[in-house]
C-alpha positions as CSV (number, residue, x, y, z in Angstrom):
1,X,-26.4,-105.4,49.6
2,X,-26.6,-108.3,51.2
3,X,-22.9,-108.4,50.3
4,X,-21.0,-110.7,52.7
5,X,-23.5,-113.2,53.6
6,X,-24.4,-113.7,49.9
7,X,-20.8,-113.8,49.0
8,X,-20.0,-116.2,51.3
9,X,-22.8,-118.4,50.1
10,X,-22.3,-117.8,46.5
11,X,-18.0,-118.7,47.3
12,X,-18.9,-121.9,49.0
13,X,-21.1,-123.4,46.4
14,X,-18.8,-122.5,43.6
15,X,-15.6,-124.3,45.9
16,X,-17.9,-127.0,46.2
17,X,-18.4,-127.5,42.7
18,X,-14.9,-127.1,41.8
19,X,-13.5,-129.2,44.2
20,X,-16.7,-132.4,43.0
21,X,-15.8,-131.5,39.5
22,X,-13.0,-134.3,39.2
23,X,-15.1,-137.1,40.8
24,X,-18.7,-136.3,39.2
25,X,-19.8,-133.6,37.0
26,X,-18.2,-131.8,34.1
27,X,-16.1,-128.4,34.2
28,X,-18.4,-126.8,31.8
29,X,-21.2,-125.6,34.8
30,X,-24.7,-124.6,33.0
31,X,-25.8,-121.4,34.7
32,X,-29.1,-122.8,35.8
33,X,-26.7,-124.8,38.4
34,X,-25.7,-121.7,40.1
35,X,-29.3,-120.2,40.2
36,X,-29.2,-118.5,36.7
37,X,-31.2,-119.2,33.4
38,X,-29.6,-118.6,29.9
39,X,-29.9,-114.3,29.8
40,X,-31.2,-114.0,33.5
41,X,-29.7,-112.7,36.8
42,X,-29.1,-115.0,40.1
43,X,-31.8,-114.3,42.8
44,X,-28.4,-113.7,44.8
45,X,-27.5,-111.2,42.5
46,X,-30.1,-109.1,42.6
47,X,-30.9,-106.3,44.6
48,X,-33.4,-106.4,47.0
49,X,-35.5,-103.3,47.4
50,X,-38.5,-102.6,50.1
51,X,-41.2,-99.9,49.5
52,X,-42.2,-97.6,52.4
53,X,-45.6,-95.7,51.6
54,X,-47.2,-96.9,48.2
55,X,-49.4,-94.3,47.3
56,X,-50.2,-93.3,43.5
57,X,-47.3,-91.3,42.8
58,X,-45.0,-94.6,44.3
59,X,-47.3,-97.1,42.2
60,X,-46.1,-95.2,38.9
61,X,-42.1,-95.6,40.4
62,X,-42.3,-99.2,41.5
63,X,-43.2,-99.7,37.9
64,X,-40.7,-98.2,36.4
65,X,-38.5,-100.0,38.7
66,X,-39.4,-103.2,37.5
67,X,-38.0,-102.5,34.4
68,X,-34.8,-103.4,35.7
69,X,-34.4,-107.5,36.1
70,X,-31.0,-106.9,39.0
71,X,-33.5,-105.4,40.9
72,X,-36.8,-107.6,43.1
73,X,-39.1,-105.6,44.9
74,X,-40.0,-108.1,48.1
75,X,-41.7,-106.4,50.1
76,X,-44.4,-103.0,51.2
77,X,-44.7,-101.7,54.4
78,X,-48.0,-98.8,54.4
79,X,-50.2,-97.9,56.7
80,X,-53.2,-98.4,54.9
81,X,-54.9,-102.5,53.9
82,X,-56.3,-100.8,51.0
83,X,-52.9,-99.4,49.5
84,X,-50.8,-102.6,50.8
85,X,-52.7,-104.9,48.6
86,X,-53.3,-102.9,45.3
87,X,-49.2,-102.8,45.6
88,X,-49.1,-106.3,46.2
89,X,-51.1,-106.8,43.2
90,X,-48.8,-104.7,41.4
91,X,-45.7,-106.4,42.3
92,X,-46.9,-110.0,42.2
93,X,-48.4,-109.2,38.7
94,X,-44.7,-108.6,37.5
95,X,-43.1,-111.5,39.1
96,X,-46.0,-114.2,38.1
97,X,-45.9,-115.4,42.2
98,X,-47.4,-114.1,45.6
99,X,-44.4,-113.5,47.5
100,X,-44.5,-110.0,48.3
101,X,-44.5,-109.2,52.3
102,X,-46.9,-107.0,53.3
103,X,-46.3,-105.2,56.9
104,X,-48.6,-102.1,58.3
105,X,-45.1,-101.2,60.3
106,X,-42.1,-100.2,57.9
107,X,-39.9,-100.7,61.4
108,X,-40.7,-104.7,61.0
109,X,-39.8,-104.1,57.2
110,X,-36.5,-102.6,57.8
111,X,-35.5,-105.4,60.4
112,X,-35.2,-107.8,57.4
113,X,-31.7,-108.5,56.8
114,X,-32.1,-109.8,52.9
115,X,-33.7,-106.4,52.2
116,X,-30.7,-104.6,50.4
117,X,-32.4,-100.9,49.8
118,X,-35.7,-98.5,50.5
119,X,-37.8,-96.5,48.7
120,X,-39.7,-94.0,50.8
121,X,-42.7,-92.7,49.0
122,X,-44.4,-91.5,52.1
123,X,-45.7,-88.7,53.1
124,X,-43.6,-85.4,53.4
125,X,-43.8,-85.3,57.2
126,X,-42.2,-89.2,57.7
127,X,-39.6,-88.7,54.5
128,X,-36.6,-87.4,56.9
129,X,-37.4,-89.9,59.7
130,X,-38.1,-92.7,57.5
131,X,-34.8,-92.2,55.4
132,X,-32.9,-92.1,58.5
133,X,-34.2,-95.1,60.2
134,X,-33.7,-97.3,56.9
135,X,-29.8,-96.2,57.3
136,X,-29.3,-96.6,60.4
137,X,-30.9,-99.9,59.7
138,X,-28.1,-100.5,57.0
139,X,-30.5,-100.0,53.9
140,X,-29.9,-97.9,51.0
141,X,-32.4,-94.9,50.6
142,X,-34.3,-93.6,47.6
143,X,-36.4,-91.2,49.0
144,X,-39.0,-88.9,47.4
145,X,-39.2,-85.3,47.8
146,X,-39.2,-83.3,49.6
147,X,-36.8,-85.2,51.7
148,X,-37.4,-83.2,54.8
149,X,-39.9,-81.3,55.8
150,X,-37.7,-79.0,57.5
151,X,-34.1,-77.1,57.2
152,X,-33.3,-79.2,60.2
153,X,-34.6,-82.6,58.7
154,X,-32.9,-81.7,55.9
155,X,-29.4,-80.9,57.8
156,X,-29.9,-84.1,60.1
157,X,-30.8,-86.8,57.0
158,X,-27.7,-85.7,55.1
159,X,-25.0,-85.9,58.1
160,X,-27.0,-89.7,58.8
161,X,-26.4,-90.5,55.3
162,X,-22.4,-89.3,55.2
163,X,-21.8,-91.4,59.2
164,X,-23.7,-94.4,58.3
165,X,-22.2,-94.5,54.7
166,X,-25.3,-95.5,52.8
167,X,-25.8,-94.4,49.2
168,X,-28.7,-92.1,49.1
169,X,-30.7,-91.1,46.1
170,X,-33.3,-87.9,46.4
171,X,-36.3,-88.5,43.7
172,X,-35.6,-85.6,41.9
173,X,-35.4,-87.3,38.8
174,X,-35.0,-84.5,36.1
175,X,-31.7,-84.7,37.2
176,X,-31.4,-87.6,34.9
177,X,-33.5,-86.9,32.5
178,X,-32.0,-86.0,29.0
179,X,-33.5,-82.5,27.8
180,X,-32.6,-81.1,31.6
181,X,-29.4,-82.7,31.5
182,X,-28.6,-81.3,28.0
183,X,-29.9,-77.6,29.3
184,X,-27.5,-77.8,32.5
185,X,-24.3,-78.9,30.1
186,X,-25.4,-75.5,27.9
187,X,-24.6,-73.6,31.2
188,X,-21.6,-75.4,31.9
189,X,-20.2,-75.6,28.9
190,X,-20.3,-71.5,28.6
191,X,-23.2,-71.5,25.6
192,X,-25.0,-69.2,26.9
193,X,-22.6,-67.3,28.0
194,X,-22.3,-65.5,31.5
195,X,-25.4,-67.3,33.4
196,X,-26.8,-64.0,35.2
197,X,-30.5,-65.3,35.7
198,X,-32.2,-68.4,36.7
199,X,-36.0,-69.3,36.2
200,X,-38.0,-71.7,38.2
201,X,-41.6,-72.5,38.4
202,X,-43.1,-73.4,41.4
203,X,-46.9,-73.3,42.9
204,X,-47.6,-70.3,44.6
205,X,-47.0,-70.9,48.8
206,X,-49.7,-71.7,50.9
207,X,-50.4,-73.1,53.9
208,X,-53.4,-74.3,56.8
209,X,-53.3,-74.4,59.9
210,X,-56.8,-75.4,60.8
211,X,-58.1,-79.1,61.4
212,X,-60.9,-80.6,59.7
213,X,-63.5,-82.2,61.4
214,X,-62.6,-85.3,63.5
215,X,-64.0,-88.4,62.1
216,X,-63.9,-91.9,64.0
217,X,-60.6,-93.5,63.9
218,X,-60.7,-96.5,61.3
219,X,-59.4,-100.0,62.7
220,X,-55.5,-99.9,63.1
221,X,-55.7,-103.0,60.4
222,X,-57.4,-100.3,57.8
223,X,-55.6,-97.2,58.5
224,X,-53.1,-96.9,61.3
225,X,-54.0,-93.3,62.1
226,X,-51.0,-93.0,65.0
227,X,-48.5,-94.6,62.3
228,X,-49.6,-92.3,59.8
229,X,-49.1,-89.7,61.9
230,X,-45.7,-90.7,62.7
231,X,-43.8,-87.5,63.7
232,X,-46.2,-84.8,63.3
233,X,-48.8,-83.2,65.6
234,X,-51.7,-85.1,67.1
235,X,-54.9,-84.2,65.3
236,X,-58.4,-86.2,65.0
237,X,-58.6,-88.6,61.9
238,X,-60.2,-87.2,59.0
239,X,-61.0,-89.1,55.6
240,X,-59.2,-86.2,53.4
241,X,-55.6,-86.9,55.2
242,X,-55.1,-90.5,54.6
243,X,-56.6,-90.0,50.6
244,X,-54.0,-87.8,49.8
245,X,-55.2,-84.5,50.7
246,X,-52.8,-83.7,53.6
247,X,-50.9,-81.2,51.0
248,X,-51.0,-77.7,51.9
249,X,-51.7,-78.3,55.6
250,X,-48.7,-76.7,57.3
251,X,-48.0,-79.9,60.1
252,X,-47.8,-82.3,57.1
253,X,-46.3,-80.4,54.4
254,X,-42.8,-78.8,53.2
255,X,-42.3,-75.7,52.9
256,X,-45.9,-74.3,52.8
257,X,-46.2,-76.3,49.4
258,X,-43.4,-74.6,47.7
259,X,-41.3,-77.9,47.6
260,X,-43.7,-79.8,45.7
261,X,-42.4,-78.3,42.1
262,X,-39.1,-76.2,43.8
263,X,-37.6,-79.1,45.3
264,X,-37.2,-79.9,41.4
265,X,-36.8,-76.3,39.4
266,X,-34.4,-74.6,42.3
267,X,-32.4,-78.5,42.3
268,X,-31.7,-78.0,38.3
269,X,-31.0,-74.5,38.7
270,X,-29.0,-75.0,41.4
271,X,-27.7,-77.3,38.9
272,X,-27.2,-75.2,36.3
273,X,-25.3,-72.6,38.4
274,X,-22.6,-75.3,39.7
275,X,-24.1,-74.5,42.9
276,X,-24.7,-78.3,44.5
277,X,-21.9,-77.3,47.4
278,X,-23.7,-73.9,48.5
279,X,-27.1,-72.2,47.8
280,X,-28.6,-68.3,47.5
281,X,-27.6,-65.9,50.6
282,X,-30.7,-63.5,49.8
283,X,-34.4,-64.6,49.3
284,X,-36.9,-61.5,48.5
285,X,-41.1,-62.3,48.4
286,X,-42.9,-60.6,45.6
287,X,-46.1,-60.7,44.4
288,X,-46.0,-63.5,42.0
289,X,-42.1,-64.6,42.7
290,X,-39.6,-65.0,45.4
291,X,-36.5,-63.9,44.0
292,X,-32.8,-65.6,45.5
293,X,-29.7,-64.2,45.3
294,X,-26.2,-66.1,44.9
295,X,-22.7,-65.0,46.1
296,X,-21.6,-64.4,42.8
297,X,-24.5,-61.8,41.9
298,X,-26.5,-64.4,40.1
299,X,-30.6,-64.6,40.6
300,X,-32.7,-67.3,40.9
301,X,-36.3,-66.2,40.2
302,X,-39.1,-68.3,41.6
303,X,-42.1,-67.5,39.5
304,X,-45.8,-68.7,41.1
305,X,-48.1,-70.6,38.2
306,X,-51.0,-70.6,39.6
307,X,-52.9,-69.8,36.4
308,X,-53.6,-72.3,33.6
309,X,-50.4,-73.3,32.6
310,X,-48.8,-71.4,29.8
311,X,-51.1,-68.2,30.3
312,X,-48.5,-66.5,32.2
313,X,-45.9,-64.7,30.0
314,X,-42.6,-66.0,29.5
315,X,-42.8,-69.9,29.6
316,X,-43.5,-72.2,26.3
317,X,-46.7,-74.0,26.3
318,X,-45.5,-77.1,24.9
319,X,-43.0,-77.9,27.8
320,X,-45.4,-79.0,30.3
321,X,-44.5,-79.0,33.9
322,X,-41.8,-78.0,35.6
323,X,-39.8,-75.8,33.3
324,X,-36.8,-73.7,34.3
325,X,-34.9,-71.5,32.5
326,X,-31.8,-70.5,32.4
327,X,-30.4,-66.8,30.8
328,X,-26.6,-65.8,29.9
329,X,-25.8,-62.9,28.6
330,X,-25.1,-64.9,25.0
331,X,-28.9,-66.7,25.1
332,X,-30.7,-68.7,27.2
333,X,-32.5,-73.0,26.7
334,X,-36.0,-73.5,28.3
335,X,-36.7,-77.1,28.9
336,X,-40.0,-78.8,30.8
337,X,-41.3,-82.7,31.3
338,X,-42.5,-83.1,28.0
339,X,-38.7,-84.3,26.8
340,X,-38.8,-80.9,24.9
341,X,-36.1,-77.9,24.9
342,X,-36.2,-74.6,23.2
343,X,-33.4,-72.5,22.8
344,X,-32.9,-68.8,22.0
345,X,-30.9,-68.9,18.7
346,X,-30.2,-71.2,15.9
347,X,-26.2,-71.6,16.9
348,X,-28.1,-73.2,20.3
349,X,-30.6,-75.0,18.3
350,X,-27.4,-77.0,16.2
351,X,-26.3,-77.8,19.7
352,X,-29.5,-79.9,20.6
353,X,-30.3,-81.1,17.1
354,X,-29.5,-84.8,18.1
355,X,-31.1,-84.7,21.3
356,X,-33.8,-87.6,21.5
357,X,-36.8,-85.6,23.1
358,X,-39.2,-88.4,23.9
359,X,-38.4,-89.1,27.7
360,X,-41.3,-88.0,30.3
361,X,-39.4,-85.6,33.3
362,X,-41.8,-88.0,35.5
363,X,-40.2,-91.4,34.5
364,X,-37.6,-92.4,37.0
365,X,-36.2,-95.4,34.6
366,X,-32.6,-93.6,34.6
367,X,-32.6,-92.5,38.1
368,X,-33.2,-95.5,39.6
369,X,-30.8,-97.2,37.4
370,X,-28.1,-94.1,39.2
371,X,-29.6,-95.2,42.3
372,X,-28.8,-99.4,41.8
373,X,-25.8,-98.8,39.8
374,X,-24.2,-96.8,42.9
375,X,-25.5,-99.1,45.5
376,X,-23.2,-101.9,43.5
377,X,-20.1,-99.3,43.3
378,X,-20.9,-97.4,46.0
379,X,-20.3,-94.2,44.3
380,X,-22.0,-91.3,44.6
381,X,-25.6,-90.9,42.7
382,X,-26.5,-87.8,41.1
383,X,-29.2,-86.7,43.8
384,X,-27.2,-87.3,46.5
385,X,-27.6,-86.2,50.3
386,X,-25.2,-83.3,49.6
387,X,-27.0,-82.4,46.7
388,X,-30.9,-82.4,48.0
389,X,-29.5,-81.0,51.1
390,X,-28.3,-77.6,50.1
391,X,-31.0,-77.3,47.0
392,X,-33.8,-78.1,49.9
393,X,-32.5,-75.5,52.0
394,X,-32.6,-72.8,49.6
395,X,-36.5,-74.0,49.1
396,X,-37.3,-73.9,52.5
397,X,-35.3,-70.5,53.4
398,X,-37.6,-69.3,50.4
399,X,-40.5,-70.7,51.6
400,X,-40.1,-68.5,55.0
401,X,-39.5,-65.4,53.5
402,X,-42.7,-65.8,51.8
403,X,-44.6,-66.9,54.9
404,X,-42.5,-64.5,57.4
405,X,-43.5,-61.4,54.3
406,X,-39.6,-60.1,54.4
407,X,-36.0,-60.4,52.9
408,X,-34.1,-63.1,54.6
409,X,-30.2,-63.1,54.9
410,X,-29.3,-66.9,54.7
411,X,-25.6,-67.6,55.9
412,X,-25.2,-70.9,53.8
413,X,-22.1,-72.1,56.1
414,X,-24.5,-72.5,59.0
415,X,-27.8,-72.5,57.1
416,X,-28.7,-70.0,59.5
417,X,-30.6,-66.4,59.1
418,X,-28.9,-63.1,60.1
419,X,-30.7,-61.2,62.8
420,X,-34.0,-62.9,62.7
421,X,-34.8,-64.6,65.5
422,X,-38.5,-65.9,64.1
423,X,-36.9,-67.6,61.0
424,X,-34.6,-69.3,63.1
425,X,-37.0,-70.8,65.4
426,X,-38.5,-71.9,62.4
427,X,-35.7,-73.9,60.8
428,X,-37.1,-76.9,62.8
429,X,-40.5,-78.4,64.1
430,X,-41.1,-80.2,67.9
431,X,-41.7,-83.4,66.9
432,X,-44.3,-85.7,68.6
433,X,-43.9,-88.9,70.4
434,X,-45.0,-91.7,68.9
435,X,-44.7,-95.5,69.1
């Protein structure tokens, strides 16, 4: 936060009062003297946060942000008028003033020094860069996923995050959301016995390499088409891009798509396994499934739903998106983002009984409260660098073995593959030059 200067300020204004109290005002200080109204938090208190990239999905966050009154969201740094100003609206909405600082460059954003924390809601292909600029900048990071685009990105954001000592909070939320959490303690606690399978949904892969059509280039002060590019490829402007319909085109996106659910389902079963410090060594494409393989003999199974959901055998309906399921050899507990979580016997279903199951997997209420809590203790949140680093890696190395159409041999020490040369030179992207 802005720690010392605010405690500084905050220390000489209470000395002040103490050392006046004698001569003209009464030892019994009302808060409102020291910036605080009866059940309200000092503007000195509060944390500060920035938003870099404000796009639908971020608009929903910011939201549930708001909820928490330690927390004021001052300013937005996007590429786009059209998106700066509907978050404006947003944020100004909340606060009943107009004081939120628009920029079009998040660099000028991050080069405020009363801006305590980030969120980067970007997209995928600036979410690495981004994240490490905002530390090196001294700024706390929430950063959506996929938080690198790459193994490398990946690799590179989590050592910035460990030298620079920022607290860092990947926006895989589930992890604090309370049917998932309840579904990884059944794991841990040995309920289900022996875990010998783990299920995960994700969309099936797919990737573009193709451009569209070149379009004329807007006005920087519309859509900065060279800041939106930021680190990927040069390509001509098109329309689709900037509205959100980048995904699936291999220079902008993670992991030829396979991050957008997996960079959830793999993190909780990755999660459930007790497996945050390592990831699979063996990642096997099927035809509808990528199937990992841990150490310790256990399998992750990546199933492809690319059918209405539900249709394909073996997941409950009800659950919504994103289930995972995990499988012991004593039962197994299937849980999704509908707050729901079905178990395989009624000694599992007296272990959930008083499980409140009306929390979203898409809110981010809890998380961010992780994510502002640490940046006050400065403890470790429960999406940490560590934490998306090695889950991401196990997406990405399953991601090539489905692109590549072969086993890999992942040696998770190095996050390097045995004996293939192609998958190697894969593990990172040239990145262009931009200014």
């Amino acid at each position: 936060m802005k720690s010392q200067q605010k405690s500084d300020r905050r220390t000489f204004l209470r000395k002040s009062i103490l050392s006046s109290a004698a001569i003209s005002i009464p030892w019994i200080i009302p808060a409102n003297a020291l910036g605080r109204r009866s059940g309200q938090i000092a503007p000195s208190e509060k944390i500060t946060l920035g938003i870099i990239g404000i796009g639908p999905r971020c608009r929903k966050v910011v939201k549930n942000m708001m909820t928490h009154s330690d927390v004021q969201i001052v300013a937005i740094a996007d590429v786009q008028e059209s998106r700066r100003q509907a978050g404006k609206k947003i944020i100004d909405d909340h606060y009943g003033n107009k004081d939120c600082v628009l920029y079009r460059d998040f660099r000028d954003l991050l080069q405020r020094k009363d801006i305590d924390a980030v969120v980067v809601a970007t997209g995928d292909r600036w979410h690495a860069l981004a994240s490490m600029m905002a530390a090196e900048a001294g700024k706390d990071v929430y950063s959506e996923k996929p938080c690198g685009i790459t193994i490398g990105d990946c690799q590179q954001l989590a050592k910035t995050i460990e030298r620079t000592g920022r607290v860092f909070q990947a926006g895989t939320q589930r992890r604090s959301i309370t049917n998932f959490q309840r579904a990884a303690k059944l794991a841990h606690d040995g309920k289900l016995g022996k875990i010998h399978t783990l299920h995960a949904s994700i969309y099936r892969p797919k990737f573009k390499t193709e451009w569209l059509p070149g379009q004329p280039t807007p006005d920087p002060k519309v859509v900065d088409w060279n800041m939106w590019l930021g680190p990927a490829p040069w390509r001509p402007y098109h329309s689709d891009y900037v509205h959100g319909r980048w995904r699936g085109h291999y220079d902008f996106d993670s992991g030829a798509t396979l991050l957008d659910w997996g960079a959830h389902t793999v993190d909780l079963c990755q999660w459930a396994n007790q497996s945050d410090d390592t990831m699979p060594l063996e990642y096997v494409p099927g035809k509808d499934n990528i199937t990992a393989t841990y150490a310790n003999g256990v399998q992750l199974i990546m199933h492809f739903l690319d059918t209405p959901f539900g249709e394909r055998p073996g997941w409950v309906q009800e659950l919504s998106t994103c289930p995972v399921r995990f499988v012991g050899d004593e039962g197994w507990v299937e849980v999704g983002d509908s707050g729901g979580i079905v178990v395989s016997s009624k000694a599992l279903e007296k272990e959930v009984a008083d499980m409140p199951r009306d929390v979203s997997g898409l809110q981010v209420i809890a998380h961010s409260r992780d994510f502002f809590d640490c940046i006050r203790s400065r403890k470790t949140p429960a999406a940490n660098a560590m934490v998306m680093r090695n889950s991401h890696i196990a997406c990405h190395a399953a991601a090539l073995a489905w692109m590549l159409n072969r086993k890999l041999m992942l040696d998770p020490q190095t996050d390097t593959f045995f004996n293939d040369y192609e998958a190697n030179s894969l593990r990172s992207r040239p990145q262009r030059t931009w200014t």
